[in-house]
C-alpha positions in Angstrom: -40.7 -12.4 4.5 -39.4 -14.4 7.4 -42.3 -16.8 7.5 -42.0 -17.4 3.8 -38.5 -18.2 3.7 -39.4 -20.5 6.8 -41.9 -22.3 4.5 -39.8 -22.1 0.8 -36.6 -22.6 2.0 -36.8 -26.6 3.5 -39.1 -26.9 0.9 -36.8 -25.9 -1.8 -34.0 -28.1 -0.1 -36.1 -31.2 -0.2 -36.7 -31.2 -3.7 -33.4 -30.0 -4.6 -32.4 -33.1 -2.3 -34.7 -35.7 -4.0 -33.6 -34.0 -7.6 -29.9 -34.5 -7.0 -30.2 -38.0 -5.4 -32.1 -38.9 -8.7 -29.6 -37.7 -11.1 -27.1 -39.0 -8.5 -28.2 -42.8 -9.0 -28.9 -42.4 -12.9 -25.0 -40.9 -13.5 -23.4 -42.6 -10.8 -25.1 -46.4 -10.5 -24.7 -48.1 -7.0 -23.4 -51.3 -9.4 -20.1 -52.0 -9.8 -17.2 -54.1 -10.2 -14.9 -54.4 -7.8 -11.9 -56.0 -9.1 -8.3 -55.4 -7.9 -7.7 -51.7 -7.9 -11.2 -50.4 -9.0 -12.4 -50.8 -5.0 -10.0 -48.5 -4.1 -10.9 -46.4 -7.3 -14.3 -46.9 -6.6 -14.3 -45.2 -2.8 -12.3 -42.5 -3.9 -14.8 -41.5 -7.2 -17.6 -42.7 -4.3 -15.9 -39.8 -1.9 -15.9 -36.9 -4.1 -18.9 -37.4 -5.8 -20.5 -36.9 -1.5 -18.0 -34.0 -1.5 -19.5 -31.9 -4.2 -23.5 -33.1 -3.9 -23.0 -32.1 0.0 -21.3 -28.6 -0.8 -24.0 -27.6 -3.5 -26.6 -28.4 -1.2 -24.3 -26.3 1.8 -24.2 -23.7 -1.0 -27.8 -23.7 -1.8 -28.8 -23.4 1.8 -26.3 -20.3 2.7 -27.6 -18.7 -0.4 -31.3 -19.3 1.5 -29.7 -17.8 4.5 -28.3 -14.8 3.1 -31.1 -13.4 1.2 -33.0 -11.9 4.0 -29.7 -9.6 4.8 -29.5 -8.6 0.8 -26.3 -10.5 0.7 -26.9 -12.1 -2.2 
């Protein structure tokens, strides 16, 4: 079971990484105008959007973690 979470797991994180960087750049463009106060409104929307792709893919990975010990 070990050795097959060993193999799934990165695998499942690297597609899950390449899936959410895709819908990242199609919802979110890397375009913009930065006029006057959209910069500022730009980093901050830039910011969060980091906060929540890095703790799904945190959450995905602890999940990954935690199945061997029937946590989940």
């Amino acid at each position: 079971m070990a050795q097959i979470l060993a193999i799934v797991g990165p695998t499942l994180l690297f597609f899950a990484g390449v899936v959410v960087d895709h819908f990242r750049g199609r919802i979110f463009p890397m375009a913009t105008f930065e006029i006057g106060q959209g910069s500022g409104r730009h980093s901050t929307l830039e910011a969060v959007r980091w906060t929540v792709v890095i703790g799904f893919l945190v959450s995905i990975a602890a999940g990954l973690v935690l199945i061997p010990f029937g946590a989940v």
